[in-house]
N, C-alpha and C positions, 0 to 999 in steps of 0.2 A: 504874738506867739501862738496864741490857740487857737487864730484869724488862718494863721498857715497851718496849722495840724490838722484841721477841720477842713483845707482842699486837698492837704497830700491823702486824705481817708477819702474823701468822696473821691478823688482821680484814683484809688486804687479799688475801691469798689465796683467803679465803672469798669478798669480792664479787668476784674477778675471774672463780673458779670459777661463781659466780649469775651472772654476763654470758657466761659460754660457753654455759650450760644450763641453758634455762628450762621450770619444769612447766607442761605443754601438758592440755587436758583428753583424753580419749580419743578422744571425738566430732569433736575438729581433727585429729589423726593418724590415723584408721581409724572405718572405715565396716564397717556391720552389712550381711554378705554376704545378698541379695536385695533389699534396699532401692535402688530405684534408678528412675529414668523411663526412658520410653522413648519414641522417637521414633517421630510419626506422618508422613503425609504424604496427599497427596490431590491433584485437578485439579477446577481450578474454573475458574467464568465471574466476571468481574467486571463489572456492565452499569451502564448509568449515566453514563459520560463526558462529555464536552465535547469530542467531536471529538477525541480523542488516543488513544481507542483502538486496536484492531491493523489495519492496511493488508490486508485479506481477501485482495487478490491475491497475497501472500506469504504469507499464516498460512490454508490454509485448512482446517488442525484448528479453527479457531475458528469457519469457518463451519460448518462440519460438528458442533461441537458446539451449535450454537444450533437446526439444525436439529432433532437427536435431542434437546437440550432440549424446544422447542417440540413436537416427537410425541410424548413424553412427557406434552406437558400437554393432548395431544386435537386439538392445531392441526396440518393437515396441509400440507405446502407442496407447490404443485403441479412436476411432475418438470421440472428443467430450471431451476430458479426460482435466478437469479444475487444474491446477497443480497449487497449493497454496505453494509457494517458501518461505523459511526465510535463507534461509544459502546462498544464493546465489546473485551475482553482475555481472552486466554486466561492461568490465573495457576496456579502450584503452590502451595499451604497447606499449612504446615510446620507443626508442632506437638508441647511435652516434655509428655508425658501424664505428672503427679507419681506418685509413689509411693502407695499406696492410696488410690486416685481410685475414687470410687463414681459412679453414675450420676447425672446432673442436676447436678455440678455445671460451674463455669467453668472455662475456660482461656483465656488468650491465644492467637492465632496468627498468622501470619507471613505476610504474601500479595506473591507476587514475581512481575511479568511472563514470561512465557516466549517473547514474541511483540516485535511489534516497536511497541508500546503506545508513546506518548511521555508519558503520564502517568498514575498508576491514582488521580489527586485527586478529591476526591469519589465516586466508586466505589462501588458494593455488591457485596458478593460473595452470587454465589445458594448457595443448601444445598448444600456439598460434604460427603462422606463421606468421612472421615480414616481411614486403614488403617495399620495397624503391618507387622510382618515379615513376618508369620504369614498378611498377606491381609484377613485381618479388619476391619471397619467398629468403630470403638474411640468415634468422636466425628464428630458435627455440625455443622458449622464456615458463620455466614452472620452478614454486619454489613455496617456504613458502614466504610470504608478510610479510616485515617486516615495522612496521609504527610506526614513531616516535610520540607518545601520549597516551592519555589516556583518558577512559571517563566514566561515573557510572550515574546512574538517581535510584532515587527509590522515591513516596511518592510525584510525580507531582515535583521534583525537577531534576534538572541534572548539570553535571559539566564536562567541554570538556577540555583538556588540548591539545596544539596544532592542528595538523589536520590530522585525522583520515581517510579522505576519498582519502586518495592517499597513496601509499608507493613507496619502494623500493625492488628489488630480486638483491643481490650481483653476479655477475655471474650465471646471472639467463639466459641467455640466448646463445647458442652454433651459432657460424656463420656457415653455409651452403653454403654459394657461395661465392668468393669472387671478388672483383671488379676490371674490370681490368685499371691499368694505365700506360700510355706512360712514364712513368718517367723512366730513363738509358735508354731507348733503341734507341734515338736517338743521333745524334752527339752534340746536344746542351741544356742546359738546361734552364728555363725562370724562373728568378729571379723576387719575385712581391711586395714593397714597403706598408708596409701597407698605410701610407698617401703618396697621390701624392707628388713630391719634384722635381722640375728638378736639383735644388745644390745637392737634397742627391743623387740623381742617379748618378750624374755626379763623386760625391767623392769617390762612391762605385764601378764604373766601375776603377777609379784609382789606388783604393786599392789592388782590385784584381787582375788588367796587373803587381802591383810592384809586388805583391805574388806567380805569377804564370810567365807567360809570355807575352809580348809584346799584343797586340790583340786577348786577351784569352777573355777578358770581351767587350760590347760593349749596350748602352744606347738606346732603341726601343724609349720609351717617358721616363715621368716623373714618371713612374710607374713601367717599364719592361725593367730590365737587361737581356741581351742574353749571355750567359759563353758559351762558346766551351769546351767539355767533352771529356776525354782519347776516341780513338777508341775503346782500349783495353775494354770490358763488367767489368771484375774482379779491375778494378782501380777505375770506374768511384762512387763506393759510398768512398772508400778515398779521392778522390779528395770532391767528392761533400762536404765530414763532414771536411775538410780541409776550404774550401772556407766558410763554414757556421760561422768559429769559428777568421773569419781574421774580426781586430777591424775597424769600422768606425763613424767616427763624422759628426754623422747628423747635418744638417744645421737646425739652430737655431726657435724655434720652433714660428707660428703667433701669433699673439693675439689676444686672442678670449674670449667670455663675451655668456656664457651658460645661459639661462632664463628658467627655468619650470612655463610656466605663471598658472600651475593646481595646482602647491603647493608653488608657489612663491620663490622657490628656485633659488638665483643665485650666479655661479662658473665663477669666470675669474682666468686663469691662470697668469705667474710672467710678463708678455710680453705685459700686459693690461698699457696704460700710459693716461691720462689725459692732456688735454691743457687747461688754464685757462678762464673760463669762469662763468658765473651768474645764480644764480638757485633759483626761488618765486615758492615755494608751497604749497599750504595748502589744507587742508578736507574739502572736501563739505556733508554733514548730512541732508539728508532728513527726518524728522519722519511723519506721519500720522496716527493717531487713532481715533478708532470708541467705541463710547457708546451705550449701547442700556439702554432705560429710559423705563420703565412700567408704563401707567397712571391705577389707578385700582380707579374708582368708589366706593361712597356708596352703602352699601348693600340695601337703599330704593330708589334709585337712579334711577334705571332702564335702568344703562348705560352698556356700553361693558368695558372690558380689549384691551386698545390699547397699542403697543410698538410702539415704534421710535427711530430712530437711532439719534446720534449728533453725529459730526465729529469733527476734526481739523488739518490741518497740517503748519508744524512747521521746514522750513530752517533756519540752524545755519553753519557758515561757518568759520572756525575757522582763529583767524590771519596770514595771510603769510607775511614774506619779504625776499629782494633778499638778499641771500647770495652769498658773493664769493668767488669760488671754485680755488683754487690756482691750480700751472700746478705742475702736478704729475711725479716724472720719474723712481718711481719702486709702486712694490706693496702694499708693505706697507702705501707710499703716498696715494694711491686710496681710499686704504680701511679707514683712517684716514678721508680723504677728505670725503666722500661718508657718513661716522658714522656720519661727524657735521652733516649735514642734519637733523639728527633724523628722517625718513624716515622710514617706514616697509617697509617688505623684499618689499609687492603688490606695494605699493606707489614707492619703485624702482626702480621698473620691467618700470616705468612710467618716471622716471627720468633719468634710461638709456637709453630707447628709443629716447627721446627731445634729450639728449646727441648726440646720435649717429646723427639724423637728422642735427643737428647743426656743428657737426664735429667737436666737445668737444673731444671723444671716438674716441682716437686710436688705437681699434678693430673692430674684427668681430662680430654682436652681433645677434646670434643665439637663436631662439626661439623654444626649445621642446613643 
């Protein structure tokens, strides 16, 4: 009998330990340092509207860019020439040039009014030249706008469904240059943790010497594994999608307590625990109001019309007493704990803070 009690406890130890810490592959916890996009951007025309383009007498970058458009294409306008625009938008085109992007191929991009445009539907964007940090012309960005909404007015009335003054060009944009990275062409390659960990770096350089060989992998800090790569060029992207896909269990994640003190939203992850302690709070309610009184004389009177204000204000503080807040040791406990309260999200934001001071809160309690 205590031959079988003694493996239903060790098999449930096992899965509760497989529910704290699950093997993650490498490629979901850490990124191959220089592998990455990068942001482009540009200024474009968007021509083509129905009357909802930018009002000129406000935007007159937009005439001025139609202008230098048009000289551009040989058409001269004569000096002084007032151009009263409705089909046209001045727009910025955004754009993540992927990771070893060669020339000729596609990409999405982004096209967002800057003007006072009331809608870029239907739309073409003329050839803008997308530049990265560095200045440089990276990609060619021109297509139909396509914009998820709708909107009609007639009669002083209007109706906007979504938003109209940004869209989208599917492969609206060809890449031009592309960017050059060190990646293979050294002897080694840098492995980079999205959160710091010195235990997951340590369990991931282990994973890799079992997978590969002996001092193949090697730990820089808590962030930056160094892997030794084939000499050979034609091996080194096997090896690397090899090493991406070998399992490791990250070490067990902290406990942390999110606060968005602008929308009073708060997130704690499973790892959040409580130690028992006592918690009085109540609302404090200020009001203050003002009257205004009109004294109006008789008409034989020969007095004036005087006003005057009356005031009054009025603290109500509503009852508090100390509750106690039992010790919590998963999440479920917390969130139970934290509801008696009866507490808004704000009120809280207010009660975890005292927490954390007091070292109630066994987390990190981070403030967006």
């Amino acid at each position: 009998m205590m031959s079988t009690f003694l493996r239903l406890a060790l098999i449930g130890l096992i899965l509760f330990a497989g529910a704290q810490a699950q093997a993650e592959r490498i490629k979901d916890i850490a990124n191959v340092a220089g592998v990455r996009s990068n942001q482009l951007v540009g200024y474009g025309i968007v021509v083509g509207l129905d009357g909802s383009g930018d009002q000129t007498t406000q935007t007159p970058f937009t005439v001025q860019s139609i202008i230098n458009m048009l000289g551009n294409m040989g058409v001269q306008m004569p000096p002084g020439t007032n151009l009263q625009l409705k089909n046209v938008a001045a727009v910025m085109v955004t754009a993540d040039l992927p990771a070893f992007a060669r020339p000729g191929q596609r990409m999405d991009i982004t096209v967002s009014s800057i003007g006072n445009a009331k809608s870029l539907r239907g739309g073409t964007l003329i050839m803008t030249p997308l530049k990265g940090a560095d200045g440089q012309i990276y990609a060619m960005g021109q297509g139909n706008v396509i914009v998820g909404g709708a909107g009609a007015q007639g009669g002083g009335a209007s109706v906007v469904v979504n938003h109209l003054s940004a869209g989208r060009i599917p492969n609206g944009a060809t890449v031009e240059r592309e960017v050059l990275s060190s990646v293979g062409q050294g002897d080694v390659i840098m492995l980079e943790l999205e959160d710091t960990d010195f235990g997951t770096a340590a369990r991931m350089v282990d994973a890799i010497n079992a997978a590969t060989l002996p001092g193949t992998a090697q730990a820089l800090d808590g962030r930056t594994v160094q892997v030794r790569s084939p000499m050979d060029p034609s091996q080194r992207v096997a090896f690397l999608g090899k090493i991406q896909n070998i399992q490791v269990t990250p070490e067990l994640m902290e406990a942390k307590v999110i606060v968005n003190s602008r929308t009073g939203s708060v997130v704690m992850n499973q790892k959040v625990t409580l130690q028992r302690c006592a918690v009085a709070h109540g609302n404090l309610t200020v009001s203050v109001q003002n009257e205004t009184a009109v004294s109006q004389p008789n008409a034989l009177a020969g007095g004036q019309t005087v006003t005057t204000q009356t005031g009054g204000a009025a603290i109500d503080q509503e009852g508090s007493y100390l509750m106690n807040v039992a010790e919590s040791a998963d999440l479920a406990e917390v969130v139970k704990a934290l509801n008696a309260l009866g507490a808004n999200p704000m009120d809280l934001i207010s009660i975890l803070q005292a927490m954390k001071s007091a070292g109630a809160l066994r987390a990190d309690l981070e403030v967006i």
